[in-house]
Legacy VTK file of the C-alpha trace (Angstrom):
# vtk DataFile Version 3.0
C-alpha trace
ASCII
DATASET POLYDATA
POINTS 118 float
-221.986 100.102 83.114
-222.608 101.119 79.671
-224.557 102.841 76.946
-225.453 102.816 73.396
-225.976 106.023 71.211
-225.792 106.089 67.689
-224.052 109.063 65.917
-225.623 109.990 62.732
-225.211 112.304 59.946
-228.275 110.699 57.922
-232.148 110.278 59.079
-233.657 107.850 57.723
-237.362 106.392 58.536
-240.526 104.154 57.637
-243.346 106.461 56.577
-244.706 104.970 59.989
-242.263 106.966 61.748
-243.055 110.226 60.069
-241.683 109.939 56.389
-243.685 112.781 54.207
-246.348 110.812 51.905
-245.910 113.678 49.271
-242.413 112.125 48.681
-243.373 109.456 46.567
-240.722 107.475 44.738
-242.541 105.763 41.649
-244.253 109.382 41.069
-240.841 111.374 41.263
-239.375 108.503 39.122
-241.861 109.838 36.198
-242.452 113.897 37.172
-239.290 114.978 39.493
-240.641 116.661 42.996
-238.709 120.252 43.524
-237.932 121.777 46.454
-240.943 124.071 46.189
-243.225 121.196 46.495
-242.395 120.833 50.303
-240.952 124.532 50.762
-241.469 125.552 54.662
-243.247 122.410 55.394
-242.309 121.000 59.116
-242.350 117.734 59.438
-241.810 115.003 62.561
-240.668 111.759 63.220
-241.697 109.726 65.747
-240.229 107.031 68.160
-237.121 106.151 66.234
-235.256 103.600 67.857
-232.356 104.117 70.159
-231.170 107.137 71.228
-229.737 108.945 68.150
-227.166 112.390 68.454
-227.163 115.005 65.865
-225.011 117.889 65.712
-226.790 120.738 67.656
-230.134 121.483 65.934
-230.682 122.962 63.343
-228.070 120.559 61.802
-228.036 119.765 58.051
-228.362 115.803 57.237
-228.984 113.887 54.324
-232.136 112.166 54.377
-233.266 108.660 53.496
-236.660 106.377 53.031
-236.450 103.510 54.522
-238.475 100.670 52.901
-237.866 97.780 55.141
-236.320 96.357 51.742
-233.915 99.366 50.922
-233.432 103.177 51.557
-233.697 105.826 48.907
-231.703 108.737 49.434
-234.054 111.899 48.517
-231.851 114.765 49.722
-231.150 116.675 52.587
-232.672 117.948 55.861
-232.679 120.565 58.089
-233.347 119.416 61.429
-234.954 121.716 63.819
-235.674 119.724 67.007
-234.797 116.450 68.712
-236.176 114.551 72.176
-235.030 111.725 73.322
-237.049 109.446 75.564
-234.532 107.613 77.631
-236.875 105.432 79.408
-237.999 103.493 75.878
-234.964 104.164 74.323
-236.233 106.461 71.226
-235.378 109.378 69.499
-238.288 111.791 68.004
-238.154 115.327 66.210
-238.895 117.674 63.512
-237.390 118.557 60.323
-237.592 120.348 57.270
-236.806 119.328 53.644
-234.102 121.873 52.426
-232.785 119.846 48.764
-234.735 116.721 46.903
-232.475 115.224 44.900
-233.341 114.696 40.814
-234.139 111.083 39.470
-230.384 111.135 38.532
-229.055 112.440 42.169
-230.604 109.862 43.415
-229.157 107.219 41.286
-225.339 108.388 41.932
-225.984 108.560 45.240
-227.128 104.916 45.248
-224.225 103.724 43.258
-221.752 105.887 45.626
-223.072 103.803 47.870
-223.233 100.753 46.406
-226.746 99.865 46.778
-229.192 98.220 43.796
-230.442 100.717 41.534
-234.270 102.069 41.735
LINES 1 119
118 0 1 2 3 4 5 6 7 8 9 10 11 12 13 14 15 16 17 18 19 20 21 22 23 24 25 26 27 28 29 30 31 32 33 34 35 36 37 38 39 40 41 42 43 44 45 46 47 48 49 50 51 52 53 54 55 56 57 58 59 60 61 62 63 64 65 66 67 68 69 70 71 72 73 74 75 76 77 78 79 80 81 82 83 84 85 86 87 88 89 90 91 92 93 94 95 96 97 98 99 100 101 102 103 104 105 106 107 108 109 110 111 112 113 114 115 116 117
């Protein structure tokens, strides 16, 4: 017998899942979001797939967009809860938003990682 879990040190979702519509990428692009745009703001993410492990909440993570084309990495998280639902195989929690990352964070971070440019 066996079992998949994924180990992660980044969270990153589909705004279906829970991603924050205030984070918008074309509008940060031209007027740079701050920290105190989202400051003590909980947020949750729903039905993730697969059954994800964290460090021991809270945990610090970086935290990404995902597109479905691409992910944009906006900062880092604090995350405060997780539940796993064995039976469908997901992962949910909550989080908070604890650094957003300038226009030109997110473009090293990108290029660290070797992905196209925004």
């Amino acid at each position: 017998m066996g079992s998949f879990i994924e180990i992660n040190d980044t969270l990153q979702i589909t705004k279906e899942q829970g991603f924050p519509h205030e984070l918008d990428i074309q509008k940060h692009l031209q007027t740079p979001l701050t920290i105190k745009d989202v400051k003590s703001k909980l947020f949750h993410f729903y039905n993730k797939p697969d059954i994800r492990v964290y460090h021991s909440p809270p945990c610090r993570c970086f935290f990404a967009e995902n597109t479905g084309d691409d992910w944009i990495y906006w900062g880092h998280i604090l995350i405060h809860s997780i539940q796993h639902d064995y039976m469908k195989r997901q992962t949910s929690g909550s989080y908070e938003i604890i650094k957003i990352f300038s226009p030109e964070e997110m473009t090293a971070a990108r290029s660290i990682l070797g992905v196209k440019k925004l």
